[in-house]
C-alpha positions as CSV (number, residue, x, y, z in Angstrom):
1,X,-10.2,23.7,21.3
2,X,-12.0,25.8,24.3
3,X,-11.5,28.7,22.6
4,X,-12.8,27.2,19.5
5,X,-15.6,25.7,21.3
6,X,-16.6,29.5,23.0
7,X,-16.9,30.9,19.9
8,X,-18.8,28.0,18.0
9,X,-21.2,28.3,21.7
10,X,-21.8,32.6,20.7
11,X,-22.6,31.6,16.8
12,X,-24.9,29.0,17.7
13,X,-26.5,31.1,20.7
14,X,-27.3,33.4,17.8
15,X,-28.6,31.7,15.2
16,X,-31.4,30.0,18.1
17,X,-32.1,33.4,18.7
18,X,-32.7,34.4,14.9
19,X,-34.9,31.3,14.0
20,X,-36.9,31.5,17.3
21,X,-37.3,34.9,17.8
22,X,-37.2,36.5,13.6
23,X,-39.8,35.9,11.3
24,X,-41.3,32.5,10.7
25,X,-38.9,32.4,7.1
26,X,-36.3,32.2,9.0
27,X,-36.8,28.9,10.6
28,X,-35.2,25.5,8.6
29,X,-38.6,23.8,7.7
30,X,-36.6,19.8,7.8
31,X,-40.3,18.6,9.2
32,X,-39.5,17.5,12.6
33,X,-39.5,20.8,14.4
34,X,-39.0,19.1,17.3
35,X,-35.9,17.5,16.4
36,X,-34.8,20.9,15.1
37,X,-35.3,22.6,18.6
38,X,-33.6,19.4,20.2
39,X,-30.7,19.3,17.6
40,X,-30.1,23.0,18.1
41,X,-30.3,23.5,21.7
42,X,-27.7,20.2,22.2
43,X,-24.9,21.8,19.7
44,X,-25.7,24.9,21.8
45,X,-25.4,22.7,25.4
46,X,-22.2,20.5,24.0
47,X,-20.2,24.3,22.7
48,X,-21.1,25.0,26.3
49,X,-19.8,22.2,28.0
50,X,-16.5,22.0,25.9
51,X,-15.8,25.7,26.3
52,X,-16.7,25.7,29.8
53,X,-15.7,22.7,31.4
54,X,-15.1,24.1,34.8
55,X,-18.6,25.6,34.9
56,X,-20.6,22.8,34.5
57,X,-23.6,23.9,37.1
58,X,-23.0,27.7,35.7
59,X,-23.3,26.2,32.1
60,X,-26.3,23.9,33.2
61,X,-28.3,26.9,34.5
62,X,-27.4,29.3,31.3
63,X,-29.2,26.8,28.8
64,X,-32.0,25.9,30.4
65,X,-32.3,30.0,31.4
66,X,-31.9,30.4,27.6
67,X,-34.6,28.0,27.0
68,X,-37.5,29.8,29.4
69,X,-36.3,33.5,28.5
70,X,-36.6,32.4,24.4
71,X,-40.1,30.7,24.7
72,X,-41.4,33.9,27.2
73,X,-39.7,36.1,24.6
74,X,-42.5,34.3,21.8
75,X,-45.4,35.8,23.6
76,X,-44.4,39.1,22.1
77,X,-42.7,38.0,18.6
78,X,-45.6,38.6,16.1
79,X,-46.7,35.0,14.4
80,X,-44.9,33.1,17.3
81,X,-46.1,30.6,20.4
82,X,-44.4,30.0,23.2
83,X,-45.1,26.2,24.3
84,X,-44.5,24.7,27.6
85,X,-43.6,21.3,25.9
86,X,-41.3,23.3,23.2
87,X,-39.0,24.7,26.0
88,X,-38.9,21.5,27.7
89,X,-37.6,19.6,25.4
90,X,-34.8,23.0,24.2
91,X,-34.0,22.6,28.2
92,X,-33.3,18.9,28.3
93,X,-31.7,18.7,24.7
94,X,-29.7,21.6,25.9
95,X,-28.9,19.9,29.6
96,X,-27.7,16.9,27.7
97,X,-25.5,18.8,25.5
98,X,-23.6,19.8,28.4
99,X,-23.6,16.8,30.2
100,X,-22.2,14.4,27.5
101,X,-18.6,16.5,27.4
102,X,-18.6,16.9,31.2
103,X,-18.8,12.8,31.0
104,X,-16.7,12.2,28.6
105,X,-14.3,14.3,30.0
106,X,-14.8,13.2,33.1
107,X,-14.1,9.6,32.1
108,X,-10.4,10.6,30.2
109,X,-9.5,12.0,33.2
110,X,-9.9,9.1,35.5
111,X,-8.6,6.9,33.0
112,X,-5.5,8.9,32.9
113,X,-4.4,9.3,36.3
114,X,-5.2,5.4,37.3
């Protein structure tokens, strides 16, 4: 499953690239953008934090880095905005992401050995 879990983390990583950084097409248009960003960024946090599970702080710092480096990287993509409030809520969905499996993990573990 963490090897699984890597690979899913890479695929998603690229697609938030492509939609944030490509052409305005390219993003889903669902009507919450909001949600979108949040939605993504947490799949992208929770790949993380079940293919890394012993990298928690390393895993922590790489998505909300991914969050500030993709909104910076809007000030030079033609027809896009880079939004204080927009990486915000990518870094929090994103911290949550990989602090739900840490958790839950977390919790099996001391279940099990009690």
């Amino acid at each position: 499953m963490t090897k699984a879990s890597r690979i899913a983390s890479v695929v998603v990583l690229i697609g938030i690239i492509l939609v944030t950084l490509g052409p305005i097409e390219f993003r889903p248009d669902t009507g919450h953008a909001g949600l979108d960003r949040a939605v993504a960024f947490f799949l992208l946090g929770a790949t993380l934090g079940i293919g890394f599970p012993k990298r928690f702080p390393l895993s922590l710092f790489f998505i909300v880095g991914v969050a500030v480096a993709l909104e910076v990287l809007q000030l030079v993509a033609p027809g896009r905005h880079a939004r204080f409030d927009d990486m915000l809520v990518k870094a929090v969905a994103g911290a949550l992401g990989v602090f739900l499996p840490w958790i839950l993990m977390w919790g099996y573990r001391r279940s099990t050995t009690d």
